[in-house]
One Martini backbone bead per residue (centre of mass of N, CA, C, O) as a GRO file, in nm:
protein
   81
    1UNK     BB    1  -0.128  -1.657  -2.302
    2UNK     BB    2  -0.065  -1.708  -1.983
    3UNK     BB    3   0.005  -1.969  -1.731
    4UNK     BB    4   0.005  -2.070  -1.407
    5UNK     BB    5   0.063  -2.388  -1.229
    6UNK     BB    6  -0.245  -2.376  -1.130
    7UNK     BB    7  -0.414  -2.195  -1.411
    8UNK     BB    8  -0.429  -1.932  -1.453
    9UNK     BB    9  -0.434  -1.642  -1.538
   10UNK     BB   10  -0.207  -1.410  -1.659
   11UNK     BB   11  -0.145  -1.052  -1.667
   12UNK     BB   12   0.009  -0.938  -1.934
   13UNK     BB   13   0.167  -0.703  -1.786
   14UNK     BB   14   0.271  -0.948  -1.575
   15UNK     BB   15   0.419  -1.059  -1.742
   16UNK     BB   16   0.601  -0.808  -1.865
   17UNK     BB   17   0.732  -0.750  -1.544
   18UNK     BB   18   0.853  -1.007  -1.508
   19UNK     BB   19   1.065  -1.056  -1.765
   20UNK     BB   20   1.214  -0.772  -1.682
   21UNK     BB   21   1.261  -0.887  -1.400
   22UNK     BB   22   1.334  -1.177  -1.396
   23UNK     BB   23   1.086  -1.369  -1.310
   24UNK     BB   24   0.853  -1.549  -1.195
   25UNK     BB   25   0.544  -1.705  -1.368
   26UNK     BB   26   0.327  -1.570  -1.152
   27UNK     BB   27   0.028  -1.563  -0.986
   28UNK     BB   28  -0.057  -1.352  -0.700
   29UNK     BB   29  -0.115  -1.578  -0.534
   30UNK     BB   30   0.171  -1.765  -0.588
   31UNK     BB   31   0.360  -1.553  -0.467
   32UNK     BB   32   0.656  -1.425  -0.275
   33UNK     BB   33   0.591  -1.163  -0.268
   34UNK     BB   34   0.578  -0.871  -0.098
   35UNK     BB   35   0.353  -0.665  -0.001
   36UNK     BB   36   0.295  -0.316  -0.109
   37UNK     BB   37   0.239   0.034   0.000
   38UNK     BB   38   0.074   0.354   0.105
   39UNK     BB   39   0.189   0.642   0.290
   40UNK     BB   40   0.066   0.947   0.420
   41UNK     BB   41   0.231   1.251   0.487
   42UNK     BB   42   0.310   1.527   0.703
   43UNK     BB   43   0.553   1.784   0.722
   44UNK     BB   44   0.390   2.021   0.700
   45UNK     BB   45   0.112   2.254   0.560
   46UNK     BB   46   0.187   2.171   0.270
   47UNK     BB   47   0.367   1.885   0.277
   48UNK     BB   48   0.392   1.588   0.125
   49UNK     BB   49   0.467   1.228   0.192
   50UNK     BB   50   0.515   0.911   0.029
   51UNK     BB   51   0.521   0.568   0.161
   52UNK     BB   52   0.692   0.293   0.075
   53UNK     BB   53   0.618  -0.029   0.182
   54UNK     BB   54   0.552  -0.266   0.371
   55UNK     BB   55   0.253  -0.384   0.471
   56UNK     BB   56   0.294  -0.404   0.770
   57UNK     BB   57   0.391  -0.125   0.790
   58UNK     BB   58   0.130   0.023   0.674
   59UNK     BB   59  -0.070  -0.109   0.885
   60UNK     BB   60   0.064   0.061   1.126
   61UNK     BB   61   0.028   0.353   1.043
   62UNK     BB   62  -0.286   0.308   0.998
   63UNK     BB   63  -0.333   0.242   1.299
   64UNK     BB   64  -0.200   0.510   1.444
   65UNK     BB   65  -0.386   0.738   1.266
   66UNK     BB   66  -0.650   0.579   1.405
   67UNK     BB   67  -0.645   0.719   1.630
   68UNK     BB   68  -0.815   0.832   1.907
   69UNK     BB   69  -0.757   1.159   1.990
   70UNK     BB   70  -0.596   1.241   1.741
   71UNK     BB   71  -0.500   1.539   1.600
   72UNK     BB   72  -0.581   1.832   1.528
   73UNK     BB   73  -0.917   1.860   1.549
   74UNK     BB   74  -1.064   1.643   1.798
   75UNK     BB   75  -1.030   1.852   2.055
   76UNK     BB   76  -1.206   2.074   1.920
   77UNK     BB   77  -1.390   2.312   2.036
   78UNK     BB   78  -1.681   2.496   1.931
   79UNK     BB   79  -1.810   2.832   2.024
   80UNK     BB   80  -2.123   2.970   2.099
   81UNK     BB   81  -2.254   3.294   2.016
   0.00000   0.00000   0.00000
């Protein structure tokens, strides 16, 4: 069981990748790295990539892909017949 500067208590496995990594024993609080995400893109009709960045920047594009007016179906109606 190891524990962080302030108390906290690190998980096991969170130990294990941080001695691999060679970083210092700090829990997820007190870290100084920037946290990272991942976003869906279509490339194709088909074809699918993620994204994995800075959270800034995924925090923007999924920003701009919930804007309203976008997207493929948002302007379609269906006209009843």
């Amino acid at each position: 069981m190891m524990f962080c500067k302030c108390g906290v208590e690190i998980h096991p496995l969170r130990v294990e990748l941080l001695k691999k990594w060679n970083k210092p024993l700090n829990c997820i609080n007190c870290s100084v790295e920037q946290k990272v995400g991942g976003f869906m893109t279509s490339t194709g009709k088909t074809e699918r990539e993620l994204i994995i960045s800075d959270m800034d920047i995924i925090d923007e594009l999924h920003q701009k892909a919930a804007r309203a007016g976008t997207g493929v179906s948002k302007g379609v109606k269906m006209r009843s017949f």
